[in-house]
N, C-alpha and C positions, 0 to 999 in steps of 0.2 A: 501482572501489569500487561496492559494493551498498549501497543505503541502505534501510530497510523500516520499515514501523510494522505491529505486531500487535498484535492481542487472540484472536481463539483460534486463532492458532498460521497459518493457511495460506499468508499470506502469508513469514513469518518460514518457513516448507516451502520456496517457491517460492523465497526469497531465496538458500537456503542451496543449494538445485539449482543454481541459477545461475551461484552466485560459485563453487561446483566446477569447473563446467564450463569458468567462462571463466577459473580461477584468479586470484577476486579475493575483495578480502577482503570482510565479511560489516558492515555497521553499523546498530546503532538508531539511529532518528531521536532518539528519547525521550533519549540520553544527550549529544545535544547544547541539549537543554529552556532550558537555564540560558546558552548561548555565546551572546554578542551579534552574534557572525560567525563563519565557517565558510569555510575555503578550500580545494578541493579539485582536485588540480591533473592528477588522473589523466588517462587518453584514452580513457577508456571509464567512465561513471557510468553506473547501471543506481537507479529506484527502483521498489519495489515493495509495494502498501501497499490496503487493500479501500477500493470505492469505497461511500463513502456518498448517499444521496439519488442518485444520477447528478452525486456531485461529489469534490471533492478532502477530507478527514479537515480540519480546521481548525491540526490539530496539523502536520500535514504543510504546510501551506500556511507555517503560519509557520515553520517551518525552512527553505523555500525562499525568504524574503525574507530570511536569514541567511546563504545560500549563494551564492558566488564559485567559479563556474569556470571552464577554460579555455575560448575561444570555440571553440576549432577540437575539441574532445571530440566523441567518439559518444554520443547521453546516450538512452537508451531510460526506458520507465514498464511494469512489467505490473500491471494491474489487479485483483484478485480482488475477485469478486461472486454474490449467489444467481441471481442470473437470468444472469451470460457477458457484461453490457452494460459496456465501459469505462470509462463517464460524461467527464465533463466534461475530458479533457487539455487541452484549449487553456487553461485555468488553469496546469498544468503548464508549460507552451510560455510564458505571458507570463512568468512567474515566470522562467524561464533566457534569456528576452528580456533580461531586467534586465542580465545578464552579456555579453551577446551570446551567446548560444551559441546552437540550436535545436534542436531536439527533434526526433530522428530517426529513433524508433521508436514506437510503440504498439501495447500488447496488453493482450486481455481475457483473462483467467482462469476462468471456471466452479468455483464453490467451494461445499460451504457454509454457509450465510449465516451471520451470528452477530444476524441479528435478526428478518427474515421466516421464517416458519418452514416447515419443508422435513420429507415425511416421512422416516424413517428409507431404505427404500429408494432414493428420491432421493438422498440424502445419499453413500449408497454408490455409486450409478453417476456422480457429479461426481467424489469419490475414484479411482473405478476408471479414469475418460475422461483425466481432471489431467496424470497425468506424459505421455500422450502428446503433449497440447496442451501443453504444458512443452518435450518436445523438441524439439517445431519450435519454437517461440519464439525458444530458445538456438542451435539452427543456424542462424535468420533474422540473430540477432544477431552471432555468430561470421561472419559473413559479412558485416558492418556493410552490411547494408540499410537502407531508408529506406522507411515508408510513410505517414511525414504530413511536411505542410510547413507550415512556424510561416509567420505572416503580420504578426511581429513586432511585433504590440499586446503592450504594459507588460500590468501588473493595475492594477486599478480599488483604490481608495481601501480601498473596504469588503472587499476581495479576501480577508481571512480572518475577519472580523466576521462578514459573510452566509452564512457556513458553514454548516452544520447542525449544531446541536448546542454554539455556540459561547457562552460564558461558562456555561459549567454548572457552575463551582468547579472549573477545571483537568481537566473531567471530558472525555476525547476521543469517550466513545459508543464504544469498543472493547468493550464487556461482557465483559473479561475477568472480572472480577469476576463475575458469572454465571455464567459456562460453566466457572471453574476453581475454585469454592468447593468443597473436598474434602467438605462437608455439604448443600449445596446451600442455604446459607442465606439468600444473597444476592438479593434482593426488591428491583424495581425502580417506581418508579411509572407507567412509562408503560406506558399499559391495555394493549399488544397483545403486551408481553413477561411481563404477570402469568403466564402458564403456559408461558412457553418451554423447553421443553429442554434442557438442557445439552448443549455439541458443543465438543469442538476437536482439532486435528486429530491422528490417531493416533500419527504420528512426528517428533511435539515431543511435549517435554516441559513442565512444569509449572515447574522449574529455570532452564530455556531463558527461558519465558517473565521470569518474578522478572530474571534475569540483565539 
């Protein structure tokens, strides 16, 4: 099982590459919002979801205090980010501490961004570099490699509270609502997005995303 959280689209790209490749199926985090628990019993869990501040999305955290899986699972994370930095997995790793399991992969993504803003040529050589740092990712993983080892610390109290971005009225900071406003109407108060550009990624759709 792939699990993913998007807002313009690259990670919900990289999800859907993935679960092809390793013929598994494809899941929003977003549609389990509402589950008070989640049990997933596959032998290979993949998530993959954009890092905010150099951390884990708030939304994503708390679906991982909702999630049960097997200990003995291969469970990888890839990252999508403006700058290629992973941020913070050991967040990740305590969260499937919970379960026993451990976190057996990690990768960063180059993507981007849906907030720092990136000129348009930029934009284009992350797109154009993506699927090949994409392909090894997926042979690393089809190969159930390992290259972090959990050190089996829990999460902390505050573990999805300290988030970035968290009690903003259910607001996750995806700016999808930004980058997918077919009029571009969508006006946000934080100063450094007042003239951001709209981006998201070319092969999703708009559909995809609502879905």
């Amino acid at each position: 099982m792939i699990f993913y959280f998007t807002g313009t689209g690259n990670s919900l790209w990289a999800a859907k590459e993935i679960g092809k490749e390793l013929n598994q199926p494809v899941e929003n985090i977003i549609k389990q919002k509402t589950e008070s628990n989640f049990f997933c019993k596959d032998d290979i869990i993949g998530f993959v979801f954009p890092t905010y501040m150099s951390d884990l999305p708030w939304i994503v955290k708390e679906f991982l205090l909702k999630l049960t899986v097997n200990p003995d699972c291969y469970t990888f994370v890839v990252m999508t980010s403006n700058n290629g930095k992973s941020g913070n997995s050991v967040s990740l790793s305590q969260a499937l501490s919970r379960s026993g399991a451990n976190l057996s992969a990690v990768f960063d993504l180059q993507m981007p961004g849906n907030c720092l803003i990136s000129s348009e040529q930029e934009n284009l050589e992350r797109l154009k570099k993506a699927p090949e740092r994409l392909k090894s990712i997926i042979s690393f993983i089809k190969e159930r490699k390992t290259n972090f080892t959990s050190d089996g610390s829990l999460p902390k109290e505050d573990f999805v509270t300290a988030s970035y971005f968290y009690g903003g009225h259910s607001c996750a900071a995806c700016y999808a609502c930004l980058h997918w406003c077919p009029k571009n109407a969508t006006l946000l108060k934080v100063p450094f997005l007042k003239h951001r550009p709209q981006y998201h990624h070319p092969d999703v759709t708009l559909a995809e995303i609502k879905e």
